[in-house]
PAKEPA-846837 format. One line per field, with one value per residue: z, y, x of N, C-alpha, C in turn; residue number from 1; residue in three letters. Coordinates in steps of 0.02 Angstrom, whole numbers, plus 32768, in hexadecimal, padded with zeros to 4 digits. Layout:
n.c3: c(Z	...)
n.c2: c(Y	...)
n.c1: c(X	...)
ca.c3: c(Z	...)
ca.c2: c(Y	...)
ca.c1: c(X	...)
c.c3: c(Z	...)
c.c2: c(Y	...)
c.c1: c(X	...)
pos: c(NUM	...)
code: c(ALA	...)
//
This chain:
n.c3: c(7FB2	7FBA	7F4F	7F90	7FFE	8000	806A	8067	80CE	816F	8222	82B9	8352	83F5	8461	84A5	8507	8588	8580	8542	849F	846C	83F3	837B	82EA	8273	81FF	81B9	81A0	8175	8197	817B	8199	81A5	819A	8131	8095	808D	8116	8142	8127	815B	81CA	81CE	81AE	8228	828F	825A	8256	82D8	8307	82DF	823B	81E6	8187	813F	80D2	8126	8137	80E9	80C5	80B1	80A0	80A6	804E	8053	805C	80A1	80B2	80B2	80DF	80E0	806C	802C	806D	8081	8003	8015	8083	8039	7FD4	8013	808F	8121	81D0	8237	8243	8232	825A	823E	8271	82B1	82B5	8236	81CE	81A6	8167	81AD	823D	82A4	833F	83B5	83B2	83C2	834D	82C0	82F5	8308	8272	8252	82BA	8295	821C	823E	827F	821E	81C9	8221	8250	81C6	8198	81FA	8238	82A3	82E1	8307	8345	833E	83A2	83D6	847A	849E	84B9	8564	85E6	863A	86BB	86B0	868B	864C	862D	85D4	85B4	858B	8506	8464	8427	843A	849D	844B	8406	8475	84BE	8481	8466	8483	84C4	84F5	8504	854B	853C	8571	8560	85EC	8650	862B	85B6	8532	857E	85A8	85E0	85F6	85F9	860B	85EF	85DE	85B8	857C	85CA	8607	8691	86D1	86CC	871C	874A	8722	8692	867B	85EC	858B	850A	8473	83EE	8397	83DA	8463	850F	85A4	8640	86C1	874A	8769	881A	882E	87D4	87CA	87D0	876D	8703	871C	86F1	86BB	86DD	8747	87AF	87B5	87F0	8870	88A4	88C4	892C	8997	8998	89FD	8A69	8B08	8B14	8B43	8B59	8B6C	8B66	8B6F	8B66	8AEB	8A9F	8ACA	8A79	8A0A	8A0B	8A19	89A1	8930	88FF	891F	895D	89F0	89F0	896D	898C	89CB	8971	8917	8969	899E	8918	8915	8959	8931	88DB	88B7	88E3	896D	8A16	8A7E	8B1A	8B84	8BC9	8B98	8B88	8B2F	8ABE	8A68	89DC	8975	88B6	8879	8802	87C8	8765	8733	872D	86B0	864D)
n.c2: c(4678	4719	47AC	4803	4890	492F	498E	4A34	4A80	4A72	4A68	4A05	4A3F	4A78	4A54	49D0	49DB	4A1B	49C1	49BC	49C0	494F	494E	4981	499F	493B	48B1	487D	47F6	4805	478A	4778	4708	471A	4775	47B5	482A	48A8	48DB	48BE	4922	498C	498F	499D	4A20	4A60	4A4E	4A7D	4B00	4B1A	4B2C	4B86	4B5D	4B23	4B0B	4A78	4A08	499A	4940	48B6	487C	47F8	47A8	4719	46BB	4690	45F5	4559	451D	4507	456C	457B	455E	45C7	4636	461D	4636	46C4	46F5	46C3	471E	47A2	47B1	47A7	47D3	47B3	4753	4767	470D	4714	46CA	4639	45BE	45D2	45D5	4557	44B3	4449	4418	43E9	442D	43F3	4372	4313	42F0	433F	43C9	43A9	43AE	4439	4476	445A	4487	450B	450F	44DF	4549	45B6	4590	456C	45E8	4639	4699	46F2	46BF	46F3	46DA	46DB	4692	4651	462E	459C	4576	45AD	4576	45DA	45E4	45E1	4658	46AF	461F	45B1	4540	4568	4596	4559	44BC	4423	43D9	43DB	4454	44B0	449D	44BE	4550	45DE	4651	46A2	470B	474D	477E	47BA	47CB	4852	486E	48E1	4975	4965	4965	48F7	4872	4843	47C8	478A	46DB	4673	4654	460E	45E3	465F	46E2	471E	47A7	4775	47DA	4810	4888	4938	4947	49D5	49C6	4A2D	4A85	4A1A	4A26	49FE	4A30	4A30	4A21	49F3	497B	48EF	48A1	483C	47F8	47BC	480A	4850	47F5	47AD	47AD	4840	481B	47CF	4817	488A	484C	4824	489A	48DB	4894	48C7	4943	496C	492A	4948	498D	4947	488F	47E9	4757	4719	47AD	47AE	474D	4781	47DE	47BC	474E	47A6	47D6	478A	46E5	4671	45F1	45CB	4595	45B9	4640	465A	4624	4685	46EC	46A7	46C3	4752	4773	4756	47B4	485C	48A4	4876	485A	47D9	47E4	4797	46F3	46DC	4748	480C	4879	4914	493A	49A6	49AA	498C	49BA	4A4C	4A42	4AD3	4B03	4AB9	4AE8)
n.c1: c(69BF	69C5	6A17	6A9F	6AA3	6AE9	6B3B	6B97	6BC2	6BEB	6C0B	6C3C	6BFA	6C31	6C25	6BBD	6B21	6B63	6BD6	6C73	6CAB	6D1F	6DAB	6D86	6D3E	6CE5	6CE3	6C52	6BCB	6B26	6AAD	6A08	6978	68ED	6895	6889	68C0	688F	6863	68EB	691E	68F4	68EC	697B	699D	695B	69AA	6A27	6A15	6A23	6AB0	6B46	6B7A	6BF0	6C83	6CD4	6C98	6C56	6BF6	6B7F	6AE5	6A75	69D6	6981	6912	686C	6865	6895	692E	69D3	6A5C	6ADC	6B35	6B2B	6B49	6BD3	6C1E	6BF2	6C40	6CDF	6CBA	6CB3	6CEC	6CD7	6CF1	6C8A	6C0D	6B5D	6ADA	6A30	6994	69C7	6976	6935	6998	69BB	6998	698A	68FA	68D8	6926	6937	696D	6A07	6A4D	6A15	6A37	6AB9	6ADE	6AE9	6B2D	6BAA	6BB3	6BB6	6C2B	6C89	6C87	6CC0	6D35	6D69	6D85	6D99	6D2B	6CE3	6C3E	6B93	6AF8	6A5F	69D2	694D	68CC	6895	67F5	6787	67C0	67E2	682B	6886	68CF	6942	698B	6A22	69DE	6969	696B	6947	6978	69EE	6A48	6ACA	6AD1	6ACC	6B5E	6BAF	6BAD	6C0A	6BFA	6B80	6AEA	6A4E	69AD	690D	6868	6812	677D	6769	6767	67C6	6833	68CE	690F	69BE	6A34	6ADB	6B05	6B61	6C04	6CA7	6D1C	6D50	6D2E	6C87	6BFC	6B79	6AFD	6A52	6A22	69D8	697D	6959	68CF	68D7	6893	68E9	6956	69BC	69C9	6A37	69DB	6A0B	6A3D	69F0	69BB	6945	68F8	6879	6802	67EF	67DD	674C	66B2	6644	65AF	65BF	6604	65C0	655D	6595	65A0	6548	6521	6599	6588	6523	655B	65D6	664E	66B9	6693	663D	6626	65A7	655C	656F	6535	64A8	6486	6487	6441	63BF	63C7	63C4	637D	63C4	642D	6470	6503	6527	6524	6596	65FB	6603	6647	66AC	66F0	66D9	6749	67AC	67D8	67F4	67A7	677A	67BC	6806	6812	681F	67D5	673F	6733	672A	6757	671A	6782	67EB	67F8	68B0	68B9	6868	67D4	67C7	6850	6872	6848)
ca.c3: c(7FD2	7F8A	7F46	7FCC	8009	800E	8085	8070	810C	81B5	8259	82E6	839D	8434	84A3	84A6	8557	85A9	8588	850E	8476	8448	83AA	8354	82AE	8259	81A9	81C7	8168	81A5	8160	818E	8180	81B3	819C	80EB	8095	809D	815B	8158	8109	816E	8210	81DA	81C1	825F	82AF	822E	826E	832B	82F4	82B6	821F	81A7	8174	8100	80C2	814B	813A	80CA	80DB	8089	80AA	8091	802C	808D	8055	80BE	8094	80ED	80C8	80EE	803A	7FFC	80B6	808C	7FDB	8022	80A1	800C	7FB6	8045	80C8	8156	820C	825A	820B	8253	8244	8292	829D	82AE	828E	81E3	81C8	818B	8154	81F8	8247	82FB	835B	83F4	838D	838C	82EA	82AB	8316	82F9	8235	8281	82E7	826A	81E1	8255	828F	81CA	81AE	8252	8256	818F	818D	8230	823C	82DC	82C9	8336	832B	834E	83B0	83F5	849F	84B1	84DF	8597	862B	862E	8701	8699	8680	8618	8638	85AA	859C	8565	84BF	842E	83F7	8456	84D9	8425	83FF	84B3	84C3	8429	8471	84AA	84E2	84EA	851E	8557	854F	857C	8578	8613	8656	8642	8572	8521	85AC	85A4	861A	85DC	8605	85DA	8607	85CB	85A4	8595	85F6	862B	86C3	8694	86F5	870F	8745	86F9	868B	8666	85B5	8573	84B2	8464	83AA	8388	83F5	84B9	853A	85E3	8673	870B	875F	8788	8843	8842	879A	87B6	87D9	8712	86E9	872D	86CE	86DA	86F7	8791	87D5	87BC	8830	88B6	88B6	88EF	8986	89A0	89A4	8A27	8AAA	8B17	8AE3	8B55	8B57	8B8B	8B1C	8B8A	8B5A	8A92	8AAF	8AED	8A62	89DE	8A0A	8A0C	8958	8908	890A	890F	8991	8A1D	89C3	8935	899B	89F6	8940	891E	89B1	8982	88D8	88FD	899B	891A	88AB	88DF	891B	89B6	8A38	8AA0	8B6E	8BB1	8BAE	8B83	8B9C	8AED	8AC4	8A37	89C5	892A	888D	886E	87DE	87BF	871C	8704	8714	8692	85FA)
ca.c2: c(46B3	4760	47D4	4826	48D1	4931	49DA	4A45	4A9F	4A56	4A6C	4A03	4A6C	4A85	4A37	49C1	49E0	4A23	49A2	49D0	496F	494F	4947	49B9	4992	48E5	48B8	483E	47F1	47F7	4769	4772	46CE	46F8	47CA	47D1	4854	48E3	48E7	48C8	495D	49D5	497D	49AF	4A58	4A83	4A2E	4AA0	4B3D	4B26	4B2F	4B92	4B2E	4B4E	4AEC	4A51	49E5	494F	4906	4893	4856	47C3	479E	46DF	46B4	4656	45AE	4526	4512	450B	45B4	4575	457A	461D	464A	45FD	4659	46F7	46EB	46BD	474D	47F2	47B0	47CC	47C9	47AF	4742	4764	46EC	4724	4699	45E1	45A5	45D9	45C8	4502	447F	4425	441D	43D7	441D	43AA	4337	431B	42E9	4370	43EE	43A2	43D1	448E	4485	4441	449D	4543	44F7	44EC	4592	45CE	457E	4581	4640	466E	46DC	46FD	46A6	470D	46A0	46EF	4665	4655	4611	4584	459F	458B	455D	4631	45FF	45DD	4691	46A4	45F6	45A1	451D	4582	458D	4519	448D	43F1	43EF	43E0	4487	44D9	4491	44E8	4595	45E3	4691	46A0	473B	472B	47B6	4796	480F	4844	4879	492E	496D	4993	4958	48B9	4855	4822	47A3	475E	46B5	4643	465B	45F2	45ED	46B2	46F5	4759	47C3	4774	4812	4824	48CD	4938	4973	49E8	49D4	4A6C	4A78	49FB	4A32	49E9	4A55	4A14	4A47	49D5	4936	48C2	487B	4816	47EB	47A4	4830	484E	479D	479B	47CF	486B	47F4	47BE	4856	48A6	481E	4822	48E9	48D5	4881	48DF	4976	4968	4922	496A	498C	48FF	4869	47C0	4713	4734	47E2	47BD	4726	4788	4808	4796	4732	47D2	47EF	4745	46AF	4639	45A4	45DB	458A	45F3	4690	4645	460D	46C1	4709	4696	46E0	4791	4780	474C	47E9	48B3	48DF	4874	484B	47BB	47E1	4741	46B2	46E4	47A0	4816	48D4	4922	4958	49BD	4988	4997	49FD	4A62	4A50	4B1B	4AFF	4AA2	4B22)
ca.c1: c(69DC	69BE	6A44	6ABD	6A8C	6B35	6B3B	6BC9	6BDC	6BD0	6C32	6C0A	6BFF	6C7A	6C00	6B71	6B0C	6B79	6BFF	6CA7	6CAE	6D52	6DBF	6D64	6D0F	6CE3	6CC1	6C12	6BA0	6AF0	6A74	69BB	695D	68B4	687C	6890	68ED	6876	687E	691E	693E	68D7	6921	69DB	6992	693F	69ED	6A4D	69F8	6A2E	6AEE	6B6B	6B69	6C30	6CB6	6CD9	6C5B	6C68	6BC1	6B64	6ABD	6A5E	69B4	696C	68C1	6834	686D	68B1	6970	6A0E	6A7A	6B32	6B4F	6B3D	6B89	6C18	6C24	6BED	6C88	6CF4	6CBA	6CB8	6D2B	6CBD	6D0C	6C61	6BD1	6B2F	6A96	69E1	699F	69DE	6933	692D	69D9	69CE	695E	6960	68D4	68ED	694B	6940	6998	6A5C	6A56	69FD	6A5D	6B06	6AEF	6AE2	6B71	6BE2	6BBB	6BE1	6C61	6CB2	6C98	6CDE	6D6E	6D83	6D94	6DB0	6D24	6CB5	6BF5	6B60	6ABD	6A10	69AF	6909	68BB	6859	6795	6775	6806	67EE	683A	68D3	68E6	6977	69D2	6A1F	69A4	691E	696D	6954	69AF	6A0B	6AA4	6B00	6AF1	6AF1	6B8A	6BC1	6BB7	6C45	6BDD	6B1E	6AB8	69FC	697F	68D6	6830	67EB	673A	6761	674A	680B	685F	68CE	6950	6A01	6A6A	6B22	6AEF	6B91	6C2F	6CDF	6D67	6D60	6CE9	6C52	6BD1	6B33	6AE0	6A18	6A46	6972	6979	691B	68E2	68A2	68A1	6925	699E	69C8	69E3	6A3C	69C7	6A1F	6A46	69A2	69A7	6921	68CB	6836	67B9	67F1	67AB	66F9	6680	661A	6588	65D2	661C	657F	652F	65AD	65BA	6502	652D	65B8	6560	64EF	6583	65FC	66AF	66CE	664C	664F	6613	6560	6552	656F	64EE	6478	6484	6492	63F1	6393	63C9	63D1	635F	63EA	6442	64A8	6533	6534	6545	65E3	662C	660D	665E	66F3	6715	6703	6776	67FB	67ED	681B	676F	6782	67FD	67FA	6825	6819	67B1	6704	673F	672C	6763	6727	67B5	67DE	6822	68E8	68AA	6828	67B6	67B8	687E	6882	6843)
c.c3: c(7FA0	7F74	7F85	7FD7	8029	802B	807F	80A2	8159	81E1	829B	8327	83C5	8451	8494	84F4	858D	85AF	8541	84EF	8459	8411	837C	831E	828F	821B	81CC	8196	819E	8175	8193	8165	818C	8199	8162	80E2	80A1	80E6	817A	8155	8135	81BC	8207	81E3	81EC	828A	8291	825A	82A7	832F	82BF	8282	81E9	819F	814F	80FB	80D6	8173	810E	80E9	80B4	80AF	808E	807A	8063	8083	807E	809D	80C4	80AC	80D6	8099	8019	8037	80A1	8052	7FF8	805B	805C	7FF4	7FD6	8077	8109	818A	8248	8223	8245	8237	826F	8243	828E	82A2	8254	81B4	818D	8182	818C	822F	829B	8318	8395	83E2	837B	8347	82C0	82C4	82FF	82AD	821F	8297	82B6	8230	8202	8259	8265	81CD	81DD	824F	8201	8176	81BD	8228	8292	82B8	8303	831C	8353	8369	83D3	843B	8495	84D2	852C	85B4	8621	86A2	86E9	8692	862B	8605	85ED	8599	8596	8516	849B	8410	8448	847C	84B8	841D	8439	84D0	849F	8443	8495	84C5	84D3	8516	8526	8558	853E	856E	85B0	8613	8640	85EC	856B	855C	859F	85D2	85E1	85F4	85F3	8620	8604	85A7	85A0	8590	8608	8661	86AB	86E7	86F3	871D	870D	86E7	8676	8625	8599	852A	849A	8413	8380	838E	8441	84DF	8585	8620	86AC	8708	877A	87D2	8843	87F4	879F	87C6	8783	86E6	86EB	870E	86E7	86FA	8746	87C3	87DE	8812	887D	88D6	88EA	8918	8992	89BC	89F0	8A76	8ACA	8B10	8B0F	8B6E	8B6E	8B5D	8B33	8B6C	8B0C	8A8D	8AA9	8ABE	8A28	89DE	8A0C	89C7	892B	892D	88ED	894B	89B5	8A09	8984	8952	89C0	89B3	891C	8948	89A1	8950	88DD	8928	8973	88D7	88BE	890B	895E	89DA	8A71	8AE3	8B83	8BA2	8BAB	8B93	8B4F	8AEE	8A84	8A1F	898F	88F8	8888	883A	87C4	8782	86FA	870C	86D9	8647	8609)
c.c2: c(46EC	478B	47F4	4853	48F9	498A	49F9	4A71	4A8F	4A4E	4A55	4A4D	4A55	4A59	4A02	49C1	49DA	49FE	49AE	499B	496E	4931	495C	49A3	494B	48DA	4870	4843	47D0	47CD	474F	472E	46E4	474C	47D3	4819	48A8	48FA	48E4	490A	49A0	49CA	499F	49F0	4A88	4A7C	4A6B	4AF5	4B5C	4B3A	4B59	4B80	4B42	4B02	4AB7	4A22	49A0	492D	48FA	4874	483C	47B0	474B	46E0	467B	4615	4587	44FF	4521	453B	45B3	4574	45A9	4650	465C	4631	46AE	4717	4701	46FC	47A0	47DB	47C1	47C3	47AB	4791	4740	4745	4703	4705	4662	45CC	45A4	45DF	4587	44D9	444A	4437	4410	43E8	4403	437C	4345	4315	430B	43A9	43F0	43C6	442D	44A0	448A	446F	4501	453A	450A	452D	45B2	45BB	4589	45CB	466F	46AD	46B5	46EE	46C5	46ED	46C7	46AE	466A	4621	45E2	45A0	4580	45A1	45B5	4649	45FB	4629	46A4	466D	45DC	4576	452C	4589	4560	44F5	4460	4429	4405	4428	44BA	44EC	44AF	452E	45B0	4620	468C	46E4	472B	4776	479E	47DA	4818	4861	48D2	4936	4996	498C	4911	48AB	4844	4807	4785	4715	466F	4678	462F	45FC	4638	46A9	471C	476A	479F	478F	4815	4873	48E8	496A	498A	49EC	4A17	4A8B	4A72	4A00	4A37	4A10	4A34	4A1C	4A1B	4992	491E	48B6	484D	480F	47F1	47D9	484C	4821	4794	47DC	480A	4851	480B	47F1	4874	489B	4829	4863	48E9	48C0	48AF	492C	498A	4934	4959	4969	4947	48C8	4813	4786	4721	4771	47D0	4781	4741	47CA	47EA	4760	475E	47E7	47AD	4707	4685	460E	45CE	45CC	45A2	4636	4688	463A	4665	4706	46E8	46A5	471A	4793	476F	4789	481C	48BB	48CB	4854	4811	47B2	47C0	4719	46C7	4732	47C1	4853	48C1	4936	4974	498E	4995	49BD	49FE	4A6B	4A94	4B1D	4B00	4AC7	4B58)
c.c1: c(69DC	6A03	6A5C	6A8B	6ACB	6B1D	6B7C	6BED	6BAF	6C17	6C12	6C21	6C27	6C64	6BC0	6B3F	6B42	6BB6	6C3D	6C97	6CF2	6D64	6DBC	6D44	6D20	6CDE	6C97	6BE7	6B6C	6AB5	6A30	6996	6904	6885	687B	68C6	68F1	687E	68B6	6942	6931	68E9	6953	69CE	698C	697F	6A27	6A49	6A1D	6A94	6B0D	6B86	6BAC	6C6C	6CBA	6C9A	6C7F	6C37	6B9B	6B2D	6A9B	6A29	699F	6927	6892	683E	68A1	68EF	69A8	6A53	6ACA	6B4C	6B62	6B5E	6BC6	6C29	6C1E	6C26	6CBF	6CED	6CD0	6CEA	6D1F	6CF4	6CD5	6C26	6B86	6AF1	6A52	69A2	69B3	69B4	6924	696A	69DD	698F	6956	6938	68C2	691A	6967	695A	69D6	6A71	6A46	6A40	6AA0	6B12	6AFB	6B23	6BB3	6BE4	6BDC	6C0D	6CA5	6CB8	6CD9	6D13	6D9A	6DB4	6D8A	6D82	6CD8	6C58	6BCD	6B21	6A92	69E9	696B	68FB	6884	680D	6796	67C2	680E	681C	6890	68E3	691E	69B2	69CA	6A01	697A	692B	696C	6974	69CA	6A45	6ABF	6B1B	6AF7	6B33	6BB3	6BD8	6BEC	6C25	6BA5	6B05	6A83	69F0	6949	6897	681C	6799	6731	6789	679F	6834	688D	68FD	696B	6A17	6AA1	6B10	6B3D	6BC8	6C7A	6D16	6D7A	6D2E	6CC5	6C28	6B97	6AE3	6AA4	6A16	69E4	69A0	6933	690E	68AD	68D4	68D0	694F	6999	69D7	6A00	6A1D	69CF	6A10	69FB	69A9	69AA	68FD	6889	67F8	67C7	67CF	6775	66DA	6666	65D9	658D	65EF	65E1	6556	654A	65C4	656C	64F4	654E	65AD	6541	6513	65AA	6630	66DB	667E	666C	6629	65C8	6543	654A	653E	64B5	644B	6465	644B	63C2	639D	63AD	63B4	6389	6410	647B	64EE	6550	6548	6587	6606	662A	6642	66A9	6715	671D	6722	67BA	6800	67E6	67DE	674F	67B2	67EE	6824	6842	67D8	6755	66FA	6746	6734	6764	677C	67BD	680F	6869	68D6	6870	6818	67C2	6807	6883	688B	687F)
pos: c(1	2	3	4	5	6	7	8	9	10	11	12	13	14	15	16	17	18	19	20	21	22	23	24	25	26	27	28	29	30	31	32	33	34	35	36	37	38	39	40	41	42	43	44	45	46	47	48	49	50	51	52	53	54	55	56	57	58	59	60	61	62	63	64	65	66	67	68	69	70	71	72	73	74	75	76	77	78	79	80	81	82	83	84	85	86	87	88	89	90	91	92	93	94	95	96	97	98	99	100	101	102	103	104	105	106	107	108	109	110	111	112	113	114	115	116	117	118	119	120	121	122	123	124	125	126	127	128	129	130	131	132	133	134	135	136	137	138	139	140	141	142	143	144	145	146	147	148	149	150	151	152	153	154	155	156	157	158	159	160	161	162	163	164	165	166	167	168	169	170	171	172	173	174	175	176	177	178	179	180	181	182	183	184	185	186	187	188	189	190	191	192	193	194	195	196	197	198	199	200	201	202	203	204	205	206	207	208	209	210	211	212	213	214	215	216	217	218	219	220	221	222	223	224	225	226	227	228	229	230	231	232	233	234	235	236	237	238	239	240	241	242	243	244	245	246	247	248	249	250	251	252	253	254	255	256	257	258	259	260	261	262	263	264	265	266	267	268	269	270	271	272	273	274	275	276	277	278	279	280	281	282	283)
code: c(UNK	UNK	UNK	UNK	UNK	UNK	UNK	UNK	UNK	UNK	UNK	UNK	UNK	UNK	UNK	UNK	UNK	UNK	UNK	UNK	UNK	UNK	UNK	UNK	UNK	UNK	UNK	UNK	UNK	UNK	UNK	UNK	UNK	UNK	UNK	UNK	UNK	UNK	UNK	UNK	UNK	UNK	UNK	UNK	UNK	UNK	UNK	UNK	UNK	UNK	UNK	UNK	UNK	UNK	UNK	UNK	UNK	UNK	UNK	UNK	UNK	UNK	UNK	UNK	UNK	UNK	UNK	UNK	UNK	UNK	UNK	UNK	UNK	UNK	UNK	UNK	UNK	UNK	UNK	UNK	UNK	UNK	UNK	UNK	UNK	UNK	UNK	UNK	UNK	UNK	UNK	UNK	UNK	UNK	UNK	UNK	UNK	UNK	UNK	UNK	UNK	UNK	UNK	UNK	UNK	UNK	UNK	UNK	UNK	UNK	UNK	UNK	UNK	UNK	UNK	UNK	UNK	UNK	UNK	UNK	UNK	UNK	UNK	UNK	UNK	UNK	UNK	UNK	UNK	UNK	UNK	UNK	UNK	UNK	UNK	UNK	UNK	UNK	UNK	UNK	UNK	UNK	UNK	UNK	UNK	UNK	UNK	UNK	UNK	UNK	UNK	UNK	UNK	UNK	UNK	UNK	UNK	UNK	UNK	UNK	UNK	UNK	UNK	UNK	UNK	UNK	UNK	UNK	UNK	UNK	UNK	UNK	UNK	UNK	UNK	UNK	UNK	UNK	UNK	UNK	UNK	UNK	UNK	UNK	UNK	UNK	UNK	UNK	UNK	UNK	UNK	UNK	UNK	UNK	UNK	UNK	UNK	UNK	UNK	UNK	UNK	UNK	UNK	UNK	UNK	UNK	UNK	UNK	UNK	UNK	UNK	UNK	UNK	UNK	UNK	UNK	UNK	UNK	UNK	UNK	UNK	UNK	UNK	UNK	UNK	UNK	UNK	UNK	UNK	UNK	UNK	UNK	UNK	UNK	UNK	UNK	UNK	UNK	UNK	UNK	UNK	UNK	UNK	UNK	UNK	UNK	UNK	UNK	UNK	UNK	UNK	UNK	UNK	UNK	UNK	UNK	UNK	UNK	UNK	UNK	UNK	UNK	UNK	UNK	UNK	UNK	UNK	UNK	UNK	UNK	UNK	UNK	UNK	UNK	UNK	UNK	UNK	UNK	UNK	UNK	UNK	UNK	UNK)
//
């Protein structure tokens, strides 16, 4: 682990998207496992920029070296030493020397060792995690993230944000929480140079999810129907475009009927539709 990196003036904000943050200011310690220290540095910057940026020096950050080691030690000291209120890790992957985390036994040494801290010195733990590759129908559920039940179970709050098809855009979700109620409202953020903007509630997700590829393909039927059409009609379109199996243009027809840009009538009945929000919204 590299030498701190000590800032002396930082104030967090009123608000994060649109939502109060209460309590007002934290003392945290932020430790990067995977970006090195140079990018860490020009990250806090561009972050620094977007904010009114004054008051006591109540953040610390510590960058980790590329080697495979488990960082609850100098944690624990680095606690000990600043007194954070908030310890932030990005990421759990590079966090520790275990290597599986599909494995309780692996996992459990994770849990536990947060655990210590957390409870040692009463301070608040935020964990940076990553999604598994693939299960992308999971969206944002908590089993797309890495590691066993052990540490799912672990979480007492979890956020999800995902990328979609559309460049600087992302979905949010508060996905878990215990023993309070929570919103589970899909929130569209917008990122634009390192700083989120709130631009509205989702719907319907999934026309966010499919590829441009595939949108592409099924705009090109779409096109060339009538604002209302019928499973015959998109057939009929769809074999004049595409040398492919009648069955393919029906498994077609079934995916975009479940995302904004069509509406489904009745039973083999279809109305175009627009999106809940519009791409030139979005900038």
């Amino acid at each position: 682990m590299g030498n701190p990196i000590r800032f002396v003036s930082c104030e967090w904000e009123k608000d994060f998207c649109g939502n109060r943050i209460k309590g007002g200011s934290r003392k945290v310690l932020f430790i990067d496992t995977e970006i090195g220290q140079d990018e860490l540095l020009r990250r806090y910057h561009k972050i620094k920029s977007k904010i009114d940026w004054k008051g006591d020096d109540n953040i610390i950050m510590m960058s980790k070296g590329g080697t495979t080691m488990d960082i609850w030690e100098q944690t624990e000291k680095m606690i000990q030493a600043y007194r954070p209120e908030v310890v932030i890790i990005d990421s759990m992957y590079n966090a520790t020397s275990v290597s599986d985390f599909s494995k309780s036994t692996g996992m459990s040494k994770v849990t536990d060792a947060l655990a210590t801290l957390k409870d040692k010195y009463g301070v608040t733990i935020l964990i940076i995690a990553h999604f598994n590759k693939g299960n992308d129908e999971q969206v944002t559920h908590i089993d797309r993230i890495q590691g066993s039940a052990v540490f799912k179970n672990s979480i007492e709050f979890q956020i999800c944000m995902i990328q979609t098809n559309i460049d600087d855009f992302n979905i949010f979700q508060v996905q878990k929480t215990r023993g309070v109620p929570f919103d589970r409202s899909y929130i569209g953020l917008k990122w634009d140079d390192f700083w989120f903007t709130t631009k509205g509630i989702i719907e319907d997700i999934s026309d966010y999810l499919v590829t441009e590829h595939k949108k592409k393909k099924w705009t090109s039927v779409l096109e060339d129907l009538p604002d209302r059409f019928d499973t015959k009609d998109w057939l009929n379109v769809f074999n004049s475009k595409f040398e492919m199996s009648e069955r393919t243009g029906k498994v077609w027809l079934k995916e975009v009927s479940r995302t904004q840009m069509v509406d489904k009538i009745s039973h083999g009945v279809y109305e175009k539709k627009l999106k809940l929000i519009e791409e030139n919204e979005i900038d």
